[in-house]
FIRO-769237 format. One record per residue (C-alpha): residue in three letters; residue number from 1; y, x, z. Coordinates in steps of 0.25 Angstrom, whole numbers, plus 2048, in hexadecimal, padded with zeros to 3 digits. Example, Ala and Ser with C-alpha at 12.3 -4.5 7.8 and 13.67 -1.06 7.14 Angstrom:
REM residues 2
<rec tilum="Ala" gumar="1" v="7EE" u="831" w="81F"/>
<rec tilum="Ser" gumar="2" v="7FC" u="837" w="81D"/>
***
This chain:
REM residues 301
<rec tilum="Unk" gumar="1" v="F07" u="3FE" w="5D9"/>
<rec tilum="Unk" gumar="2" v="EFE" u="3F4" w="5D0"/>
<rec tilum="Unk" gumar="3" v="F01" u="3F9" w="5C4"/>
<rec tilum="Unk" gumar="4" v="EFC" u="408" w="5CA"/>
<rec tilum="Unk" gumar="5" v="EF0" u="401" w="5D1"/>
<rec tilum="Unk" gumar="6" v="EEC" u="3FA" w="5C6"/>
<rec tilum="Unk" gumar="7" v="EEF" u="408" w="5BD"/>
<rec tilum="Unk" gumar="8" v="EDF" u="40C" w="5BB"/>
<rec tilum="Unk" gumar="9" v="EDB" u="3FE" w="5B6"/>
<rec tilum="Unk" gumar="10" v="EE5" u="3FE" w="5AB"/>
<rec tilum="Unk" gumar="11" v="EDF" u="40C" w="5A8"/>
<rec tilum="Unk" gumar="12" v="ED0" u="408" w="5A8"/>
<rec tilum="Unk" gumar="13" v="ED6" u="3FE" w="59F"/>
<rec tilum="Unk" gumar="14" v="EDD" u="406" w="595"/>
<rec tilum="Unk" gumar="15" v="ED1" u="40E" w="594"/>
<rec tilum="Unk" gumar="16" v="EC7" u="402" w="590"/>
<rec tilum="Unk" gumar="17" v="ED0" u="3FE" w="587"/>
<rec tilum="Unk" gumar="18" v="ED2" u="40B" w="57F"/>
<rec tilum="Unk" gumar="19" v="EC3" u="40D" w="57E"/>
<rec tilum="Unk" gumar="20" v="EC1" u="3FF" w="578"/>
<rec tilum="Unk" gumar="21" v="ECB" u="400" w="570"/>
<rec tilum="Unk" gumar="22" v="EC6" u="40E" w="56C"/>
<rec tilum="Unk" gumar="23" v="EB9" u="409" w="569"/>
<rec tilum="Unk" gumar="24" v="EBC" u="3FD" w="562"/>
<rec tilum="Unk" gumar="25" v="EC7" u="403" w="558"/>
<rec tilum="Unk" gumar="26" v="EBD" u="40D" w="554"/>
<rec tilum="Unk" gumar="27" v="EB2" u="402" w="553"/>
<rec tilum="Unk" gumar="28" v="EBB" u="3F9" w="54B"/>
<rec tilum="Unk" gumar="29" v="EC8" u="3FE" w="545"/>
<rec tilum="Unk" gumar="30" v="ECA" u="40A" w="539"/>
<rec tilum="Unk" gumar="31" v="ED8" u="409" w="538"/>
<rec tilum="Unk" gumar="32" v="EE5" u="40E" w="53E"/>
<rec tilum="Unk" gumar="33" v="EEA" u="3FF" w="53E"/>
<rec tilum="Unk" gumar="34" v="EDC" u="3F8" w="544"/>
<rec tilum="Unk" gumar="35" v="EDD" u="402" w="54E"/>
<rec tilum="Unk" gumar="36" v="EEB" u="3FF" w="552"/>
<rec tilum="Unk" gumar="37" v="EE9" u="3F0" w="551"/>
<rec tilum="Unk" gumar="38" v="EDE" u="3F2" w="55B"/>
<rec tilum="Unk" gumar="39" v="EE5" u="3F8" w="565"/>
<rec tilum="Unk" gumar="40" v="EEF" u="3EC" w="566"/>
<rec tilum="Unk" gumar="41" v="EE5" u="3E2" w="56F"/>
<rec tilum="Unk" gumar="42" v="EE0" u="3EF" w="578"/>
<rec tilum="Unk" gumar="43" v="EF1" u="3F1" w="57B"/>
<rec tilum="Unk" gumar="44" v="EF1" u="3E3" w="57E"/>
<rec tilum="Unk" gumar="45" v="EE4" u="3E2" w="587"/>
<rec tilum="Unk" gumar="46" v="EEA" u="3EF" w="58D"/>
<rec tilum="Unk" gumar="47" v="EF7" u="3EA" w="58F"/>
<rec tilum="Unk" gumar="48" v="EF1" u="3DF" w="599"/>
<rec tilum="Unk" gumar="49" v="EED" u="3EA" w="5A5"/>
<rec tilum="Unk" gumar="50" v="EF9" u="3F3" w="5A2"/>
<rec tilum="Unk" gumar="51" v="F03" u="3E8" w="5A3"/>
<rec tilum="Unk" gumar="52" v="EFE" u="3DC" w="5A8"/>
<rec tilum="Unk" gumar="53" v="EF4" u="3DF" w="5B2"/>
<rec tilum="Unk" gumar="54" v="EFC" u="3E9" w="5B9"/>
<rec tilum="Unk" gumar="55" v="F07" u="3DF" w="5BF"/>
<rec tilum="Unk" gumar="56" v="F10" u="3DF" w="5B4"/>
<rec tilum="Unk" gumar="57" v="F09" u="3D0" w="5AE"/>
<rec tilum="Unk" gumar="58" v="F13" u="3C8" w="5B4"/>
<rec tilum="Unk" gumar="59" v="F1E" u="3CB" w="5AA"/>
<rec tilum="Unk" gumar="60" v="F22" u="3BE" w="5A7"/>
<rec tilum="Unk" gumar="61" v="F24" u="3B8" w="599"/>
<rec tilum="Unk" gumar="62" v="F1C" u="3B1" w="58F"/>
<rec tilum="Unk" gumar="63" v="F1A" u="3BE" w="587"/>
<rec tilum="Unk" gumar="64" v="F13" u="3C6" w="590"/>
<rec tilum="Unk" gumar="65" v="F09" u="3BB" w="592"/>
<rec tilum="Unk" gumar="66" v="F05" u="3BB" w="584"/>
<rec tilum="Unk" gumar="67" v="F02" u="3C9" w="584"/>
<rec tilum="Unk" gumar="68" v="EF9" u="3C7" w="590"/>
<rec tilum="Unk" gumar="69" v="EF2" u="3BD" w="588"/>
<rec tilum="Unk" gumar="70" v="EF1" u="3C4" w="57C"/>
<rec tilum="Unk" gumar="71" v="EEB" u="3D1" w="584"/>
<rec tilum="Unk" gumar="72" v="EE0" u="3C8" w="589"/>
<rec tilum="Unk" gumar="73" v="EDE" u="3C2" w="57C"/>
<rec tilum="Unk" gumar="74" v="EDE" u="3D2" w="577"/>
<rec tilum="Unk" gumar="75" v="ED5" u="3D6" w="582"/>
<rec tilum="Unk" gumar="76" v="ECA" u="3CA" w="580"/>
<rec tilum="Unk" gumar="77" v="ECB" u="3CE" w="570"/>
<rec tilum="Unk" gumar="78" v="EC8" u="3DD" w="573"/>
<rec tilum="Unk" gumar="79" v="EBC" u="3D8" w="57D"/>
<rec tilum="Unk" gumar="80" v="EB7" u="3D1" w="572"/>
<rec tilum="Unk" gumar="81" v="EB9" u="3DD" w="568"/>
<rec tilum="Unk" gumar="82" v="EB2" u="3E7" w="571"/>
<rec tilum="Unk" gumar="83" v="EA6" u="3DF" w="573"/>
<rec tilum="Unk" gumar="84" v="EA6" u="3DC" w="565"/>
<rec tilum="Unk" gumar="85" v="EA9" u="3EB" w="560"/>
<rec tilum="Unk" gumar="86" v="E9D" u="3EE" w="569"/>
<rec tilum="Unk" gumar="87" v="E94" u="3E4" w="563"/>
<rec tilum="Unk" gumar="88" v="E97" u="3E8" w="554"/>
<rec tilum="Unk" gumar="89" v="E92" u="3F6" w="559"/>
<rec tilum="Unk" gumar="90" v="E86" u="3F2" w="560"/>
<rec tilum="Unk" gumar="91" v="E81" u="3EB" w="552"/>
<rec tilum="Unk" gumar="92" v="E83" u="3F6" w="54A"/>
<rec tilum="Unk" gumar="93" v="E7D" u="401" w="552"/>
<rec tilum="Unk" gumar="94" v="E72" u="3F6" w="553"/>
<rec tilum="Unk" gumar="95" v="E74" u="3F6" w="544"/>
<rec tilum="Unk" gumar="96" v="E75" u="404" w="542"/>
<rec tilum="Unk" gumar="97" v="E67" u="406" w="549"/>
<rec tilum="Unk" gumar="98" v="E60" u="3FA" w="541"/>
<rec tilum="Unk" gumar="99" v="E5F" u="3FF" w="533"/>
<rec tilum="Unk" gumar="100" v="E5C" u="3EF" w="52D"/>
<rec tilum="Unk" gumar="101" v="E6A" u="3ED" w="532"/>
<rec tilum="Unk" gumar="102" v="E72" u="3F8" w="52B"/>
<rec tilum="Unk" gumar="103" v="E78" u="3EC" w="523"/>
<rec tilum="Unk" gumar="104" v="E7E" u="3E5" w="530"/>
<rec tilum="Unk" gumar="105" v="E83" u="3F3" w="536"/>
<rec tilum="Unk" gumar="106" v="E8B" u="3F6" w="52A"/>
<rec tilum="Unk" gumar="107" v="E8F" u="3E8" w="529"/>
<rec tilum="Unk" gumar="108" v="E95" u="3EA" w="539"/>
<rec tilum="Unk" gumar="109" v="E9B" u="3F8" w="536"/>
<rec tilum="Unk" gumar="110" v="EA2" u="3F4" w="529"/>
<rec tilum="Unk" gumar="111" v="EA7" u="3E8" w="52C"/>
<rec tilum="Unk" gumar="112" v="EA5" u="3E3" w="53C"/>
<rec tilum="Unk" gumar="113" v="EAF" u="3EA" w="53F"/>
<rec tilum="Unk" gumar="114" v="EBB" u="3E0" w="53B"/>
<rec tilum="Unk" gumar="115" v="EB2" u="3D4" w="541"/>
<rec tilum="Unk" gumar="116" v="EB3" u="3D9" w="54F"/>
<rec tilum="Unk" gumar="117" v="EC1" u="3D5" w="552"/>
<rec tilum="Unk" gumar="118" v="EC0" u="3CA" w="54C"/>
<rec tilum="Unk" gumar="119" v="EB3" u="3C6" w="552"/>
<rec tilum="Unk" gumar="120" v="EBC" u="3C8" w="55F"/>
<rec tilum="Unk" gumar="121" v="EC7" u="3C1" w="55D"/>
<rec tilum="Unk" gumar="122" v="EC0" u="3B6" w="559"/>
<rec tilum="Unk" gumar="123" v="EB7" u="3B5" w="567"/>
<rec tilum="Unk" gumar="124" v="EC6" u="3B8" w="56E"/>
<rec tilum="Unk" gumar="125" v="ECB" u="3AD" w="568"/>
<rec tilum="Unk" gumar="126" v="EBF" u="3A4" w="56C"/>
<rec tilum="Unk" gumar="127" v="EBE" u="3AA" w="57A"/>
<rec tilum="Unk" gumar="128" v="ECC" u="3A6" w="57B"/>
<rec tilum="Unk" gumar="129" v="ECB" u="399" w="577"/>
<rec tilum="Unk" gumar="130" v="EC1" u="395" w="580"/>
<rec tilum="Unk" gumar="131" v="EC9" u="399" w="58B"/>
<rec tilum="Unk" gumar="132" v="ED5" u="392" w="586"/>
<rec tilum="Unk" gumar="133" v="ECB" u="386" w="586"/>
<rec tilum="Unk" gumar="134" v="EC5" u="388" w="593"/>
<rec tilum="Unk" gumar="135" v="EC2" u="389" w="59F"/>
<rec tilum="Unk" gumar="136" v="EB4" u="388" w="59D"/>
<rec tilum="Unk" gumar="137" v="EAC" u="382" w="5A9"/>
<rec tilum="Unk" gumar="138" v="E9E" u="388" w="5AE"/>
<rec tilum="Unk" gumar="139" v="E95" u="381" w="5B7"/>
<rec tilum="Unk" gumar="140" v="E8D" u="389" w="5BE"/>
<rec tilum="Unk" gumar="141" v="E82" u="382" w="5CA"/>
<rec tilum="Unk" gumar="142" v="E81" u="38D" w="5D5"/>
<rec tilum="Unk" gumar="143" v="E71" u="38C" w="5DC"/>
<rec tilum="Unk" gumar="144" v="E74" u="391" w="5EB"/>
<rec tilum="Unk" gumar="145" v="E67" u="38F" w="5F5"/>
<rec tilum="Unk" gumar="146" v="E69" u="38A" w="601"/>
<rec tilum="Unk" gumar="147" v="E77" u="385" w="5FE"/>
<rec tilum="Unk" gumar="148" v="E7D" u="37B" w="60A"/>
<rec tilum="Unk" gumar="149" v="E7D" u="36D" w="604"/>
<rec tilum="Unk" gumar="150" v="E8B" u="36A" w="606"/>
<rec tilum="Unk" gumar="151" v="E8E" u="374" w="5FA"/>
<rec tilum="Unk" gumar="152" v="E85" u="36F" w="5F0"/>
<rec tilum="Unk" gumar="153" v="E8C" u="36D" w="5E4"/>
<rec tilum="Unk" gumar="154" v="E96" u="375" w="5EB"/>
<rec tilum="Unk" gumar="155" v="E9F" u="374" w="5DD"/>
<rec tilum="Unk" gumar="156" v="EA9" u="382" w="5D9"/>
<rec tilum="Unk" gumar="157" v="EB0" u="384" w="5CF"/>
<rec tilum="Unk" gumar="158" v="EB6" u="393" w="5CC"/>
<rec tilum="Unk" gumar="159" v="EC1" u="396" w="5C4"/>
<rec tilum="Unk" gumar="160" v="EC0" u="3A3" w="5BF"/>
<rec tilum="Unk" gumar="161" v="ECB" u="3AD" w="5B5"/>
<rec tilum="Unk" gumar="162" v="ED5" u="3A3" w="5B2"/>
<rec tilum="Unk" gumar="163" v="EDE" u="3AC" w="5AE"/>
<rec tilum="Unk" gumar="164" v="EEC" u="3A5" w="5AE"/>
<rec tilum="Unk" gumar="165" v="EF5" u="3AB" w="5A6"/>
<rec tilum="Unk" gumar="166" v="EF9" u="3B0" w="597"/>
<rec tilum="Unk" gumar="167" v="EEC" u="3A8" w="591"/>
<rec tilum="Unk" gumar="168" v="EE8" u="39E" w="59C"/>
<rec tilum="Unk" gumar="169" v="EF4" u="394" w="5A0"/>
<rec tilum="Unk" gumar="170" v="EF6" u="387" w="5AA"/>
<rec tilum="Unk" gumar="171" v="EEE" u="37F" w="59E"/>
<rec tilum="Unk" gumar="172" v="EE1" u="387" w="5A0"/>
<rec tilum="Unk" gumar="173" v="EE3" u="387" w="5AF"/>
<rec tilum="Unk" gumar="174" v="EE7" u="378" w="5B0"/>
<rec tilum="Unk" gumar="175" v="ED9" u="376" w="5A7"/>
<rec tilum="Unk" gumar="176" v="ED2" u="37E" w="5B1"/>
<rec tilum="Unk" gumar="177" v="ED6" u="376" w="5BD"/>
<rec tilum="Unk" gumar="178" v="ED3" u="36A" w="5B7"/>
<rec tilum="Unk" gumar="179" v="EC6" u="36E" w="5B4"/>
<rec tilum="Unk" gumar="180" v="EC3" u="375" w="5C1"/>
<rec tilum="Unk" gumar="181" v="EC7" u="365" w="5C7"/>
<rec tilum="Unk" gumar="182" v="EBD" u="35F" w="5BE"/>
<rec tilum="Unk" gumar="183" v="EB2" u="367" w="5C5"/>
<rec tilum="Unk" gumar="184" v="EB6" u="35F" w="5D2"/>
<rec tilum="Unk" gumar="185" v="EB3" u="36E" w="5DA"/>
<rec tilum="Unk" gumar="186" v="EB0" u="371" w="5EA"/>
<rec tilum="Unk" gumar="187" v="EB7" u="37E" w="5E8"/>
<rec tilum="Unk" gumar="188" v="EBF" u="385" w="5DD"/>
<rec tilum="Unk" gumar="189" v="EC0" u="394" w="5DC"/>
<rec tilum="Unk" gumar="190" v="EC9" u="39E" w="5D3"/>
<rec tilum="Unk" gumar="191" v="EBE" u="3AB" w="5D2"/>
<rec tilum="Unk" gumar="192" v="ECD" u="3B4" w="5CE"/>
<rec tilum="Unk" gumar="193" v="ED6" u="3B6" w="5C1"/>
<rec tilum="Unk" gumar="194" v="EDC" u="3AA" w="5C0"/>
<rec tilum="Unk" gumar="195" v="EEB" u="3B1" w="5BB"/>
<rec tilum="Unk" gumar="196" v="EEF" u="3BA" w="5B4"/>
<rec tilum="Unk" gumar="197" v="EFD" u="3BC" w="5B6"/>
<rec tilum="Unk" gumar="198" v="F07" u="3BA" w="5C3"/>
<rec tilum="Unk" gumar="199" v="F0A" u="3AF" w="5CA"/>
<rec tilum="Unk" gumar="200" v="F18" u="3AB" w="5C6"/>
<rec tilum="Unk" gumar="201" v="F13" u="3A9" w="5B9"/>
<rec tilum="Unk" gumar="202" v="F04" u="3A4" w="5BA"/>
<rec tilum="Unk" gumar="203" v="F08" u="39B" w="5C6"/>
<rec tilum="Unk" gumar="204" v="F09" u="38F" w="5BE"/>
<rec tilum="Unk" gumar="205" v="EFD" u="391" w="5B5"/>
<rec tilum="Unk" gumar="206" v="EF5" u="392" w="5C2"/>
<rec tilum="Unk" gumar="207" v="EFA" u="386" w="5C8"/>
<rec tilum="Unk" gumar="208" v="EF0" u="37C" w="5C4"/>
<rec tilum="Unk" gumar="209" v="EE5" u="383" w="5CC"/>
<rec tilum="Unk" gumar="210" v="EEC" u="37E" w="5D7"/>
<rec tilum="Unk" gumar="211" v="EE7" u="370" w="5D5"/>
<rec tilum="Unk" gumar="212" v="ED9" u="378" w="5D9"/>
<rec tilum="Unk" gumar="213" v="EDD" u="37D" w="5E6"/>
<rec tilum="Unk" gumar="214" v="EDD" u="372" w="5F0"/>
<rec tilum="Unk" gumar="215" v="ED3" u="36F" w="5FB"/>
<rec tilum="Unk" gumar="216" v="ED1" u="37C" w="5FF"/>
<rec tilum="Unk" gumar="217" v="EC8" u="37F" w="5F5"/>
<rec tilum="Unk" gumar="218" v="ECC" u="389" w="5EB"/>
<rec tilum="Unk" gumar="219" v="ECC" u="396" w="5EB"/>
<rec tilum="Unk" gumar="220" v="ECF" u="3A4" w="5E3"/>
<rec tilum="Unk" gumar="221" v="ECC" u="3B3" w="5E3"/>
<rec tilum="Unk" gumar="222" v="ED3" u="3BC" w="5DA"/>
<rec tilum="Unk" gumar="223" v="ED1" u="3C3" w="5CD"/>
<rec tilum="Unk" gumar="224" v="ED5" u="3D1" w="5C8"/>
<rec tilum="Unk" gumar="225" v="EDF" u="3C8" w="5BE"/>
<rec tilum="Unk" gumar="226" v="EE5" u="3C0" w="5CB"/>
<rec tilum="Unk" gumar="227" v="EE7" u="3D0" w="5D2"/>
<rec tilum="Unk" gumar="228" v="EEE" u="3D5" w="5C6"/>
<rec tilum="Unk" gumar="229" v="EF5" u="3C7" w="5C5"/>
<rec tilum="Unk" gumar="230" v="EFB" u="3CB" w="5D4"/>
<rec tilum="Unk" gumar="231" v="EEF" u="3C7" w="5DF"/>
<rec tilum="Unk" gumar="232" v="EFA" u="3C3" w="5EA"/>
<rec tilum="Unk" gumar="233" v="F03" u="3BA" w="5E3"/>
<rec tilum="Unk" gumar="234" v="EF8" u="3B3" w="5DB"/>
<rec tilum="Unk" gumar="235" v="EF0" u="3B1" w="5E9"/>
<rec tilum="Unk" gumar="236" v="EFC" u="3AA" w="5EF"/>
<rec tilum="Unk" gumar="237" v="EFD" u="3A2" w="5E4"/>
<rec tilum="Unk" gumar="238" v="EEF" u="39D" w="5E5"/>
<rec tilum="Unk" gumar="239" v="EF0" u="39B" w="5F2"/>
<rec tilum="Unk" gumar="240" v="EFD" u="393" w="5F1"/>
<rec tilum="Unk" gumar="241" v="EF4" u="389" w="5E7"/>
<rec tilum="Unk" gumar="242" v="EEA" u="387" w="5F3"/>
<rec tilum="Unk" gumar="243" v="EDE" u="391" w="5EE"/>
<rec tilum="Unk" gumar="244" v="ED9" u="39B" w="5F9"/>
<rec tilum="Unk" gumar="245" v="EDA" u="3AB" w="5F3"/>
<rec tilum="Unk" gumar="246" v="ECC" u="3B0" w="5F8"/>
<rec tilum="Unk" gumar="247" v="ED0" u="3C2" w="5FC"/>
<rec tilum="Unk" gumar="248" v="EC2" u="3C6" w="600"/>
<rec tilum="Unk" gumar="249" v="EC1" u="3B8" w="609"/>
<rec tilum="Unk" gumar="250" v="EBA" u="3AA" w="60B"/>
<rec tilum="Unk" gumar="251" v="EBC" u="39E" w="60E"/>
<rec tilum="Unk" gumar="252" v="EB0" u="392" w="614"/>
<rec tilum="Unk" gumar="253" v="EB1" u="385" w="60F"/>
<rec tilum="Unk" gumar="254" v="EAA" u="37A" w="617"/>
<rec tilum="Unk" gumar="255" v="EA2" u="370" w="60E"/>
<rec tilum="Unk" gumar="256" v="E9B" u="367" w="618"/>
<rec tilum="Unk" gumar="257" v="E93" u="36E" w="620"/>
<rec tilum="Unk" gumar="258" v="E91" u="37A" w="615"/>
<rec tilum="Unk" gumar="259" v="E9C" u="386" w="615"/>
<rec tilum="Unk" gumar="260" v="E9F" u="38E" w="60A"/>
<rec tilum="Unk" gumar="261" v="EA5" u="39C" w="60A"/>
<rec tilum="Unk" gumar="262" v="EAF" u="39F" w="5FD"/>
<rec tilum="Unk" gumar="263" v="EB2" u="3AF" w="5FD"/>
<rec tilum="Unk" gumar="264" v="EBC" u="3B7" w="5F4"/>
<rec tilum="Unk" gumar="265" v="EBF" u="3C6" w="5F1"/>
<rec tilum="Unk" gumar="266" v="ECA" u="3CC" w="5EA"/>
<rec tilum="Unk" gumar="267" v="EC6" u="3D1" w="5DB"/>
<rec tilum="Unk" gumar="268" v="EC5" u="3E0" w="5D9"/>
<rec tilum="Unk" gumar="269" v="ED3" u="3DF" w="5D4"/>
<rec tilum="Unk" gumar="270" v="EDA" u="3DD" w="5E1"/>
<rec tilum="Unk" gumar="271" v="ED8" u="3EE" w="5E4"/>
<rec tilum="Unk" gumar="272" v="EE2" u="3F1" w="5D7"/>
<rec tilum="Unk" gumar="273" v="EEC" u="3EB" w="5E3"/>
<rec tilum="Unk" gumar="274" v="EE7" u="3EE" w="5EE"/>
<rec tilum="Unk" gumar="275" v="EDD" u="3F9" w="5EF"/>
<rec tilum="Unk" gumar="276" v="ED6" u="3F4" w="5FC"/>
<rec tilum="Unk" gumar="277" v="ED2" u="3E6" w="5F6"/>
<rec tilum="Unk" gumar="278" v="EC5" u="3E4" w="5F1"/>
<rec tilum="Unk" gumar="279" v="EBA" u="3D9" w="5F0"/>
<rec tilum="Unk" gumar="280" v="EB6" u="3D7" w="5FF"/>
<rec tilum="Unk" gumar="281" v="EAB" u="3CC" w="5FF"/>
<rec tilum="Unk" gumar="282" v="EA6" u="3CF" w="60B"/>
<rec tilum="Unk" gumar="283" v="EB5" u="3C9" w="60F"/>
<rec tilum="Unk" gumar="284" v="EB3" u="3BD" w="607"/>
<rec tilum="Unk" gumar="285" v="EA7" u="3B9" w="60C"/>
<rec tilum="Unk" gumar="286" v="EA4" u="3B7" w="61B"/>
<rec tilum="Unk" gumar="287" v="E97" u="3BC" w="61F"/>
<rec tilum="Unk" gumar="288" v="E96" u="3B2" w="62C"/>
<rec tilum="Unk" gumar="289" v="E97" u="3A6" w="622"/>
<rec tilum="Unk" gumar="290" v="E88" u="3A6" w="622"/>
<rec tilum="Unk" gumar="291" v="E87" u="397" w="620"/>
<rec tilum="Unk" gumar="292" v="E91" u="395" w="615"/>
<rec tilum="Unk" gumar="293" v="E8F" u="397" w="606"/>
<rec tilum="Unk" gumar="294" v="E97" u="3A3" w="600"/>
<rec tilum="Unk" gumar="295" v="E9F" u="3A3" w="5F4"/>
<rec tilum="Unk" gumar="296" v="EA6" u="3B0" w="5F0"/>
<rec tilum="Unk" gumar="297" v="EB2" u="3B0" w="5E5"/>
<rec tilum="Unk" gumar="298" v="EB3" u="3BD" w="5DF"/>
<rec tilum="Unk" gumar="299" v="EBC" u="3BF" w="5D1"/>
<rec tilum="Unk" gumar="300" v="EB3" u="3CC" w="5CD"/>
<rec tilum="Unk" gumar="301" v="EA4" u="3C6" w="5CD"/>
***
C-alpha cells in the first residue's frame, strides 16, 4: 500500500531527473562513453525514491548504507552541476549578445565545459566537509512588542534536518547534544527530519538526544524523512525518550505569571500514509489562548 501511495512521487521524480540529465548531457558531454558515465549519479540519486524511500530502506547491512550515502553525495553533486551547467549558459548567451566578449564565449564553449563537473565536485566536497565539521550554531534575537516579561530572554534552541543515518552518526548527534547544553536552553524543539532509516537500526544513533528531553521541555514535529522513515514507530520512540510529538496540537507552558502556547502540524508528507492528514494549525494553536504567546512548529516553513 506505501509503495502504491507513494507511486506518483517516484514518478514526478524520475521525470526531473531525465530532464536534467537530458539537458546536461547535451550541455556538457560529446561522447557515447561521457554520456554513459553521466548517467551513473542520476541511477544512483534515482535509486533513493525507487528503493529507499518507498519502505524498502530498512534492509539491513552495511552495504546498503553506503549506497544511500553515495546517492546523496550523487544527488548534492548533480545540484551543483545543474546550477553550474546553467550558469555556464547564462555567460555565454551574455557573451554571445556582447560582441567585446567573443573572446570569453569562445573560451566557455571550447573549454568550460569539462570545468563544470569539476567545479562541482569540488563545492560537494567542501559542502560535505562542513557538515562533517559541523553543526553550525545561528543566534538569531527575535523582537516581539508587548512581550510578557516573564519570557524575556525566553532562550530556544531548534534542532532542525539532522538526518541520522548513512552519512550522519551518534558522533554528530552526540556533538549536537552537547552543543545544544552549552546553550543552557528554556525549551529545545526538533522542527522534523531528524532520521533517515527505521528504528531498529537508527535507535542507537538517536539516543543521545535523549539527554535533551527532560523537564518537560522538548519537543518534536515530523518531516517528510521521518514519514518515509515509518511516522508511527519513530513517534513512539521519541516519545519513549521523554519529547512530546506535536500532530496538529499544543501544549501551554506556565513561566511565572506568562503562558506560552507551543503548536505542531504534521508535514505534508503525512498524506502519502494517510490521505486525510494534512497541516491543521488551526488544531495546533488554541484560539481562546488569547493571553499566551504562540509558537508554532512546522517541518515545511
Amino acid at each position: 500500500m506505501r509503495r502504491r501511495r507513494l507511486h506518483p512521487f517516484v514518478v514526478a521524480v524520475s521525470a526531473i531527473l531525465a530532464l536534467g540529465y537530458a539537458y546536461i548531457a547535451t550541455r556538457l558531454t560529446s561522447t557515447a562513453l561521457a554520456r554513459a558515465a553521466l548517467a551513473a549519479p542520476f541511477i544512483m540519486v534515482w535509486l533513493l525514491p525507487a528503493v529507499y524511500w518507498t519502505g524498502d530502506r530498512d534492509r539491513p547491512g552495511r552495504v546498503h548504507e553506503w549506497v544511500q550515502a553515495l546517492s546523496y553525495l550523487c544527488m548534492g553533486w548533480l545540484s551543483f552541476l545543474l546550477v553550474f551547467t546553467v550558469g555556464r549558459d547564462v555567460l555565454l548567451l551574455a557573451a554571445a549578445a556582447l560582441p567585446p566578449l567573443a573572446g570569453v564565449s569562445a573560451l566557455l564553449d571550447e573549454s568550460g565545459a569539462p570545468w563544470v563537473p569539476v567545479a562541482a565536485l569540488a563545492a560537494v566536497a567542501v559542502g560535505a566537509l562542513a557538515a562533517l565539521w559541523g553543526p553550525h550554531i545561528r543566534h538569531v534575537d527575535i523582537p516581539v512588542e508587548g512581550l510578557a516579561p516573564d519570557l524575556e530572554g525566553f532562550r530556544i534552541v531548534q534542532i532542525s534536518d539532522l538526518h541520522t543515518g548513512p552519512t550522519m552518526r551518534r558522533a554528530y548527534v552526540q556533538r549536537v547534544v552537547d552543543m545544544t547544553k552549552e546553550l543552557a536552553p528554556d525549551l529545545i524543539v526538533l522542527t522534523g527530519d531528524m532520521v533517515d532509516g527505521p528504528v531498529p537500526r537508527l535507535a542507537s544513533r538517536v539516543a543521545p538526544l535523549a539527554a535533551l528531553a527532560s523537564g518537560q521541555r522538548a519537543f518534536f514535529v515530523l518531516g517528510n524523512h521521518d514519514y518515509y522513515s515509518g511516522a508511527a514507530p519513530w513517534t513512539a520512540h521519541f516519545e519513549g525518550m521523554g519529547f512530546r510529538v506535536l500532530r496538529n496540537a499544543h501544549v501551554t507552558i506556565a513561566r511565572g505569571a506568562a503562558r506560552l502556547l507551543v503548536g505542531g502540524v504534521v508535514d505534508f508528507a503525512a498524506r502519502l500514509y494517510d490521505p486525510d492528514a494534512r497541516p491543521r494549525p488551526d488544531l495546533a494553536i488554541d484560539g481562546n489562548a488569547s493571553g499566551a504567546f504562540r509558537l508554532l512548529l512546522a517541518h515545511n516553513p
